[in-house]
TORKOL-4160 file (C-alpha; in steps of 0.2 Angstrom, whole numbers, padded with zeros to 4 digits, m for minus):
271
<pt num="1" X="0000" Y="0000" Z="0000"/>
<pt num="2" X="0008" Y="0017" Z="m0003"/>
<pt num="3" X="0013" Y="0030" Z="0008"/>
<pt num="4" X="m0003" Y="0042" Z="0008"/>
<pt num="5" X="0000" Y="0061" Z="0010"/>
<pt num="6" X="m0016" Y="0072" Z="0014"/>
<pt num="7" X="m0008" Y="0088" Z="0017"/>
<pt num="8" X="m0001" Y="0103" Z="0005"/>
<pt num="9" X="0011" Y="0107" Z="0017"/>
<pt num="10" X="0019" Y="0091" Z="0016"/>
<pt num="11" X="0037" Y="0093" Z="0012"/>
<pt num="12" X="0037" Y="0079" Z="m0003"/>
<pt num="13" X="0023" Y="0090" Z="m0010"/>
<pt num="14" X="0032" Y="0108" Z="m0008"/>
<pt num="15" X="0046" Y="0102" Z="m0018"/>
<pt num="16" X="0040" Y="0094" Z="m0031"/>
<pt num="17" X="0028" Y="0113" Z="m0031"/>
<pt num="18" X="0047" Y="0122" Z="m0033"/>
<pt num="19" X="0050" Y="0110" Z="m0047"/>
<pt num="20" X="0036" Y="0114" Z="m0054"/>
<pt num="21" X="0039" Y="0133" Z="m0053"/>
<pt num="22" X="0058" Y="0139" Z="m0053"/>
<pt num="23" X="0070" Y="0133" Z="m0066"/>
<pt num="24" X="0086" Y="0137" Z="m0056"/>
<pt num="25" X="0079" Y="0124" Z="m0043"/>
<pt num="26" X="0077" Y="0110" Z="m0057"/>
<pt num="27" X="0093" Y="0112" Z="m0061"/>
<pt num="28" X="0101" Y="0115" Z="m0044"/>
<pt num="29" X="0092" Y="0096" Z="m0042"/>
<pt num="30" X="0093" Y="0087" Z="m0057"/>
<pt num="31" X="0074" Y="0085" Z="m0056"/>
<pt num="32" X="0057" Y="0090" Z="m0066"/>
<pt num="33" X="0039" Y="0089" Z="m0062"/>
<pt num="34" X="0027" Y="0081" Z="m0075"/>
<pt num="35" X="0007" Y="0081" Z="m0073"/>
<pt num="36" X="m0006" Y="0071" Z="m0081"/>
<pt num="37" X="m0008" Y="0053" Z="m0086"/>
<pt num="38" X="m0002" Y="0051" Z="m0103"/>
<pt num="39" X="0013" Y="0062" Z="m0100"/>
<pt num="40" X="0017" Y="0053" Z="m0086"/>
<pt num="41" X="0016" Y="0035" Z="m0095"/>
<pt num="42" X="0025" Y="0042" Z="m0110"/>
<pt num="43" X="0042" Y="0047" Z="m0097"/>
<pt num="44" X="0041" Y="0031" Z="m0091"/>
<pt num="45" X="0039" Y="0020" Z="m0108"/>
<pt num="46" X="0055" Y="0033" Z="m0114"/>
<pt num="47" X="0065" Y="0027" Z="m0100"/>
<pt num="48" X="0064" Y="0041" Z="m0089"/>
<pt num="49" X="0072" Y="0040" Z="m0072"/>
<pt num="50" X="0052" Y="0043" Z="m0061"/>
<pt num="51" X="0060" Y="0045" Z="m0045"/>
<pt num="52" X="0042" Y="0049" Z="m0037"/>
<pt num="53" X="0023" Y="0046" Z="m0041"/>
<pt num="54" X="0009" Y="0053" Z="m0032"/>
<pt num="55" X="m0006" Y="0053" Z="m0037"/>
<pt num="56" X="m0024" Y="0054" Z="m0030"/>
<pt num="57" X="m0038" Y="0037" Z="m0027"/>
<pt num="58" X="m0051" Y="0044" Z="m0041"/>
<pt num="59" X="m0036" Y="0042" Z="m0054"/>
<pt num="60" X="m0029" Y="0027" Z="m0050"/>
<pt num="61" X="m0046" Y="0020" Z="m0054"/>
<pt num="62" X="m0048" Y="0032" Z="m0069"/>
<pt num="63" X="m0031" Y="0033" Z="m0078"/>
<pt num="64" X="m0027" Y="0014" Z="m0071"/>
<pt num="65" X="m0020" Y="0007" Z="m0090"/>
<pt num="66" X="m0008" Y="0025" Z="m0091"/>
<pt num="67" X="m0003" Y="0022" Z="m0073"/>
<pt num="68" X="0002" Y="0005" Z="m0073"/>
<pt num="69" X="0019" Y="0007" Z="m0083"/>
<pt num="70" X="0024" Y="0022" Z="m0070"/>
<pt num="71" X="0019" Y="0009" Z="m0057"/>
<pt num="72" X="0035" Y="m0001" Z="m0065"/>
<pt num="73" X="0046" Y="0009" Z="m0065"/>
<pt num="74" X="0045" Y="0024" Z="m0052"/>
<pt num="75" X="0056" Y="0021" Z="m0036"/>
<pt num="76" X="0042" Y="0028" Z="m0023"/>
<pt num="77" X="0024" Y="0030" Z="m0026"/>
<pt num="78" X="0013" Y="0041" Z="m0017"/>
<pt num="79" X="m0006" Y="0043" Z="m0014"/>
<pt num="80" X="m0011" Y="0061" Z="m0011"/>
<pt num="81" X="m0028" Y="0069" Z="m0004"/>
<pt num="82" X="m0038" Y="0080" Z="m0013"/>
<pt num="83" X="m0030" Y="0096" Z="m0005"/>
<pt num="84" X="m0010" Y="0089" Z="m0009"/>
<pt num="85" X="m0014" Y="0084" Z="m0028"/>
<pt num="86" X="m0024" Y="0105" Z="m0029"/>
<pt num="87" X="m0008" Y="0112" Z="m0024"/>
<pt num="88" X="0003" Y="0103" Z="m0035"/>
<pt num="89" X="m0007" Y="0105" Z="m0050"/>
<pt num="90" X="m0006" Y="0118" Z="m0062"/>
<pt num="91" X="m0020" Y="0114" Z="m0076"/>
<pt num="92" X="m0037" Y="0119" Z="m0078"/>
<pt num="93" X="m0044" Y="0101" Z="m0077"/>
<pt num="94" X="m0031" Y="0090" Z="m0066"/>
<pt num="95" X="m0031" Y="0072" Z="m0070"/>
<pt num="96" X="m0022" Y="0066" Z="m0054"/>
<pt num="97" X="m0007" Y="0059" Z="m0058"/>
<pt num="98" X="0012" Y="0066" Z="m0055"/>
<pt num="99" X="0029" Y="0063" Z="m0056"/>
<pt num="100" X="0045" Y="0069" Z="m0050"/>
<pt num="101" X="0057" Y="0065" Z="m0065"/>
<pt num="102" X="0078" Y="0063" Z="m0066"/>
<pt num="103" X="0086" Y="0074" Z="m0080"/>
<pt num="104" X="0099" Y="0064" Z="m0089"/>
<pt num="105" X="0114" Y="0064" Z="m0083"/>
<pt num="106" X="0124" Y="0061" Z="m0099"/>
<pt num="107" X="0127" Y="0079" Z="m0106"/>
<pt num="108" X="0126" Y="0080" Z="m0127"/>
<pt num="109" X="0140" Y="0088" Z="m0133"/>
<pt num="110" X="0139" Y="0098" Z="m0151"/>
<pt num="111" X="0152" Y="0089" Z="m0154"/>
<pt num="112" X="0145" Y="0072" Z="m0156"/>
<pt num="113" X="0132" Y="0077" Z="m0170"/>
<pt num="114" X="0128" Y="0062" Z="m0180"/>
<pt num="115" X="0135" Y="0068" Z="m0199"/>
<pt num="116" X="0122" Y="0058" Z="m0207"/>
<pt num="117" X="0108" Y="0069" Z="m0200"/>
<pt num="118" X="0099" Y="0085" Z="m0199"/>
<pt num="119" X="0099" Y="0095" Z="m0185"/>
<pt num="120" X="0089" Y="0110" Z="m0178"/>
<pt num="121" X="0095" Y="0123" Z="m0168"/>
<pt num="122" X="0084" Y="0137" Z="m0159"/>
<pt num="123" X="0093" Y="0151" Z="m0150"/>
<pt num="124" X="0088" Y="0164" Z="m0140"/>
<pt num="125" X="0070" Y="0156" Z="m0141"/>
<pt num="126" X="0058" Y="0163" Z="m0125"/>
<pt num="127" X="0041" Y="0155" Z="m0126"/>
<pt num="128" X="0039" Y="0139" Z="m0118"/>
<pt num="129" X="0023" Y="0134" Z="m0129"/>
<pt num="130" X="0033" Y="0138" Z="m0145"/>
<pt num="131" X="0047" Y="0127" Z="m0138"/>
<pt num="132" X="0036" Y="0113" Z="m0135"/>
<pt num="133" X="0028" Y="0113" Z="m0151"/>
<pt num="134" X="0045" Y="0115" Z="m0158"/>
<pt num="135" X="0051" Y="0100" Z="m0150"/>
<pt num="136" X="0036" Y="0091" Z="m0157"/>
<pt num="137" X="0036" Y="0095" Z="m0174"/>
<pt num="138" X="0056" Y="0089" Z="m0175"/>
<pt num="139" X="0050" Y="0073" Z="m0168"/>
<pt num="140" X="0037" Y="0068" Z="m0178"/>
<pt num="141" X="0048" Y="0075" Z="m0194"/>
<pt num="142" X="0061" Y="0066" Z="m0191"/>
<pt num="143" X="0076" Y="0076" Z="m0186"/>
<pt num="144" X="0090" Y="0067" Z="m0178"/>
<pt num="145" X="0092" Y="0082" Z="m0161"/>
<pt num="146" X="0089" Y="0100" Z="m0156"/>
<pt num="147" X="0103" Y="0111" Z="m0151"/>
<pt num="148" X="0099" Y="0125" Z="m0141"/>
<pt num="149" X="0109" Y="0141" Z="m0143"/>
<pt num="150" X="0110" Y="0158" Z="m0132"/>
<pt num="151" X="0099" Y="0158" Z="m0119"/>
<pt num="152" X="0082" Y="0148" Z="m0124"/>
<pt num="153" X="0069" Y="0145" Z="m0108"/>
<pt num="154" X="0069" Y="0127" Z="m0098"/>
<pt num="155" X="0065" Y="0113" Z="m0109"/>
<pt num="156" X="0059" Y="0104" Z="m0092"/>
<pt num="157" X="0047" Y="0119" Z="m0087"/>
<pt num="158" X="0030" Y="0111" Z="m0087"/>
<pt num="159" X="0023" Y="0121" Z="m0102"/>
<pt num="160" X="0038" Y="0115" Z="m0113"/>
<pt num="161" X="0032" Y="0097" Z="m0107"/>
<pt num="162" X="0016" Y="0099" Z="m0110"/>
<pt num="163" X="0016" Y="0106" Z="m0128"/>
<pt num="164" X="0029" Y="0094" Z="m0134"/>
<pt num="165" X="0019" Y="0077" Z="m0129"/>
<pt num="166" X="0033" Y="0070" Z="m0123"/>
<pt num="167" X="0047" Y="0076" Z="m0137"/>
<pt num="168" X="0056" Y="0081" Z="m0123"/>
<pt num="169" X="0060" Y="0061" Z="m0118"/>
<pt num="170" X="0062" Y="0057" Z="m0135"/>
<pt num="171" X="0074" Y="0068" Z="m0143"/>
<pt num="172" X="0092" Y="0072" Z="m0142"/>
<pt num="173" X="0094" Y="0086" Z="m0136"/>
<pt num="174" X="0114" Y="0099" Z="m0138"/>
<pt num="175" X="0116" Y="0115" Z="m0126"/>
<pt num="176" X="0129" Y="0129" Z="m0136"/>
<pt num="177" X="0129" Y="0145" Z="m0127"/>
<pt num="178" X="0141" Y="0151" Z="m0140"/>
<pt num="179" X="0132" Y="0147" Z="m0157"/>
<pt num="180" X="0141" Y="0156" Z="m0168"/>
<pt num="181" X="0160" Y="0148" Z="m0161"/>
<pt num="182" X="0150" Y="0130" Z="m0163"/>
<pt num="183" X="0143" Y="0136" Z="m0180"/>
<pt num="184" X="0160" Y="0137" Z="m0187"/>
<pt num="185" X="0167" Y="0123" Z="m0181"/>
<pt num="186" X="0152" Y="0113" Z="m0190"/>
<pt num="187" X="0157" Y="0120" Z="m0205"/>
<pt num="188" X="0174" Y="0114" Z="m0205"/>
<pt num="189" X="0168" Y="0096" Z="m0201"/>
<pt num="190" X="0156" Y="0097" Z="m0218"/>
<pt num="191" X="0139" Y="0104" Z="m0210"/>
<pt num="192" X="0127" Y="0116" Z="m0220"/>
<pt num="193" X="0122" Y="0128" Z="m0206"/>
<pt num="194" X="0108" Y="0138" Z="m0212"/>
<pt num="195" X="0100" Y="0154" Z="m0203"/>
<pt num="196" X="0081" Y="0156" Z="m0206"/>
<pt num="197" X="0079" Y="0176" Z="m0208"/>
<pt num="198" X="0065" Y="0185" Z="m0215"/>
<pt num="199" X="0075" Y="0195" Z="m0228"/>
<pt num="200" X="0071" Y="0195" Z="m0248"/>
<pt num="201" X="0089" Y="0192" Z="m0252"/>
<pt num="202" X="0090" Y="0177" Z="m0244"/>
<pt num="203" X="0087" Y="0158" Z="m0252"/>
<pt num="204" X="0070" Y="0155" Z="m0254"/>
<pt num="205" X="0069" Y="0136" Z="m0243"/>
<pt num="206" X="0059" Y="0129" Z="m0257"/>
<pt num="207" X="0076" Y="0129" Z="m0266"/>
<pt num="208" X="0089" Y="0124" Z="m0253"/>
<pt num="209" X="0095" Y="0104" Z="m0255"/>
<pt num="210" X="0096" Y="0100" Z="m0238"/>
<pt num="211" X="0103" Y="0081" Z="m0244"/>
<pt num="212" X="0119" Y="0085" Z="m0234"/>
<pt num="213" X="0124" Y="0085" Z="m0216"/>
<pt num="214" X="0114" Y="0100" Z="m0209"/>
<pt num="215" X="0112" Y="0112" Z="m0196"/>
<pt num="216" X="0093" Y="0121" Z="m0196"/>
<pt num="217" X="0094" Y="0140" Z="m0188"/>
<pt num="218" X="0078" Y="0147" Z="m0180"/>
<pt num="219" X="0080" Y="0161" Z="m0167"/>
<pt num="220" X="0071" Y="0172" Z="m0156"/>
<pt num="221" X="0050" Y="0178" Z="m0159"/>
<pt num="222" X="0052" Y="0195" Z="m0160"/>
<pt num="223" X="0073" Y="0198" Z="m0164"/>
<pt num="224" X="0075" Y="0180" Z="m0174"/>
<pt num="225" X="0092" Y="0177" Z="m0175"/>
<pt num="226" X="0108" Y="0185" Z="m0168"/>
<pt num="227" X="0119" Y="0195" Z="m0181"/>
<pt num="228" X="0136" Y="0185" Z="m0177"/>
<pt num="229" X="0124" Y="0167" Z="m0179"/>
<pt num="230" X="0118" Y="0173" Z="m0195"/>
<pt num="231" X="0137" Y="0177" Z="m0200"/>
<pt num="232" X="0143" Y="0162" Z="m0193"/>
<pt num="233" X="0131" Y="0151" Z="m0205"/>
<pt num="234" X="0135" Y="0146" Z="m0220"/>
<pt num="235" X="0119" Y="0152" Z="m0231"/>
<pt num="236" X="0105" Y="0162" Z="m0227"/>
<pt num="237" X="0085" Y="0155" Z="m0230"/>
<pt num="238" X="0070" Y="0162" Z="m0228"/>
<pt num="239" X="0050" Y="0158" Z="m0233"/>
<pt num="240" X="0044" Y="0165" Z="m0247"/>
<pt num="241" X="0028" Y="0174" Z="m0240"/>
<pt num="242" X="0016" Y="0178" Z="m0254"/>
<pt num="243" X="0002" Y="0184" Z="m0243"/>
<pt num="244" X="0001" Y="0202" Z="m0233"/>
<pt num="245" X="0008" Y="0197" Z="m0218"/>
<pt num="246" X="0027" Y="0199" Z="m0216"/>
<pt num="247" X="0032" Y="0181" Z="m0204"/>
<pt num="248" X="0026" Y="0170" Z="m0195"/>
<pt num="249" X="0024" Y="0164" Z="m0178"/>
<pt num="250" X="0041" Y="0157" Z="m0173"/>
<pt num="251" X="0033" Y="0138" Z="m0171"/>
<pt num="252" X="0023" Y="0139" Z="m0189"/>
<pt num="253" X="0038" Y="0145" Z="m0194"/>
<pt num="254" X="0050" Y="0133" Z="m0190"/>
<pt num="255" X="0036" Y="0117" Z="m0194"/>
<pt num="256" X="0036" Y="0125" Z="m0215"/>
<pt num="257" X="0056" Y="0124" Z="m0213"/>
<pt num="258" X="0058" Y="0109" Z="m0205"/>
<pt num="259" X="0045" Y="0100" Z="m0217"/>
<pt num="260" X="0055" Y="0108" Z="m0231"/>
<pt num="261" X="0072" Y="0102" Z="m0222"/>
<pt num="262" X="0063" Y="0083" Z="m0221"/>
<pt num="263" X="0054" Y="0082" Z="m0237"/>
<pt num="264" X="0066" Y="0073" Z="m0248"/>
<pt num="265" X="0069" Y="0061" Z="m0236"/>
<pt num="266" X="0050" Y="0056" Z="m0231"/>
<pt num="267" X="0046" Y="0047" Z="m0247"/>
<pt num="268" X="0029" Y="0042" Z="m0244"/>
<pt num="269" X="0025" Y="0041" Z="m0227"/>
<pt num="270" X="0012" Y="0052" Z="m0222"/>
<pt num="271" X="0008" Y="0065" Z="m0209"/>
């Protein structure tokens, strides 16, 4: 029988709340929280470390098939009381079920990009639900990592995890801080880098071969992308935009350049 928590004050509970909350202490413990039945099945199908479950009697008998593979897997399980699952969730209609997650420990260097595949890179990129879409769009695409550049918001922050389906798990995921210095480095090892700007003079993607080993650019919503990234990349692509409006939202945006990134190499599989 597990361990029952009834109070919010609990101190199981109030951490997994500042997990929930404030990035610097994810990353000061190595931990994220995650909410909601499917979410929580899919970490634990990816092989995520579940440290923790906790979630409430109504759920276990409701979400029972999606809590069954956390049940395998998480090192302490939890059931919480009405008032301890209110205060950790943060959605409009709570299903029940949490988790307190490990973030891998193996750090993905820049370095070890796989030649034979393409690659994203967002820098500077500020809006979780962008990133999260972002990160699911790559996935179900095809593309073989995401590097994050500059200083692009939590991947592990729930909205991120949310909006990505579980991407996050999933997909390899590269830190750069410098993206210009790694930039040119990839260009010396045989990479395309390409920047994604909204400029006239630049190649229209509808005309780029993206058949070699390639590094996709999108940057910040309302800048885009750093003058010394642009440099640093090896050509310059944009989206031909024959309507009024002058772009696009950074995540639409990046779903018409990866498809067009992708295309040659999806044959006949559909979306």
């Amino acid at each position: 029988m597990p361990e029952i928590i009834l109070s919010r004050r609990n101190e199981i509970i109030q951490s997994a709340i500042r997990l929930s909350g404030s990035a610097d202490y994810r990353r000061e413990r190595g931990l994220y929280f995650l909410e909601g039945a499917r979410l929580c099945s899919d970490a634990a199908c990816s092989g995520v470390a579940v440290q923790k479950l906790l979630y409430t009697e109504r759920a276990g008998e409701k979400y029972a098939k999606y809590l069954s593979s956390v049940l395998k897997t998480a090192r302490e399980v939890y059931l919480v009381g009405p008032q301890a699952a209110q205060a950790l969730s943060c959605t409009k209609s709570p299903q029940g079920i949490f988790c307190v997650c490990e973030m891998p420990r193996k750090i993905q260097h820049i370095a070890d990009l796989n030649r034979s595949g393409p690659y994203l890179a967002l820098e500077n990129l500020q809006d979780p639900a962008n990133m999260g879409t972002i990160l699911r769009t790559a996935e179900a695409l095809g593309v073989y990592g995401v590097i994050l550049g500059g200083s692009c918001c939590d991947i592990y922050s729930p909205k991120v995890l949310r909006a990505s389906m579980g991407a996050v798990f999933r997909m390899p995921v590269f830190v750069e801080e410098n993206l210009p210095s790694a930039f040119l480095g990839l260009n010396r090892r045989g990479f395309l880098t390409a920047a994604a700007v909204p400029d006239s003079d630049a190649l229209p993607v509808t005309k780029m071969n993206f058949s070699v080993p390639c590094v996709l650019t999108v940057g910040n919503e309302g800048n885009g992308l750093t003058e010394e990234t642009r440099k640093a990349c090896s050509v310059q692509v944009t989206i031909p935009m024959l309507g009024r409006a002058e772009s696009l939202n950074a995540s639409a945006a990046a779903a018409v350049l990866i498809w067009e990134m992708m295309r040659n190499r999806a044959g006949g599989a559909g979306l």
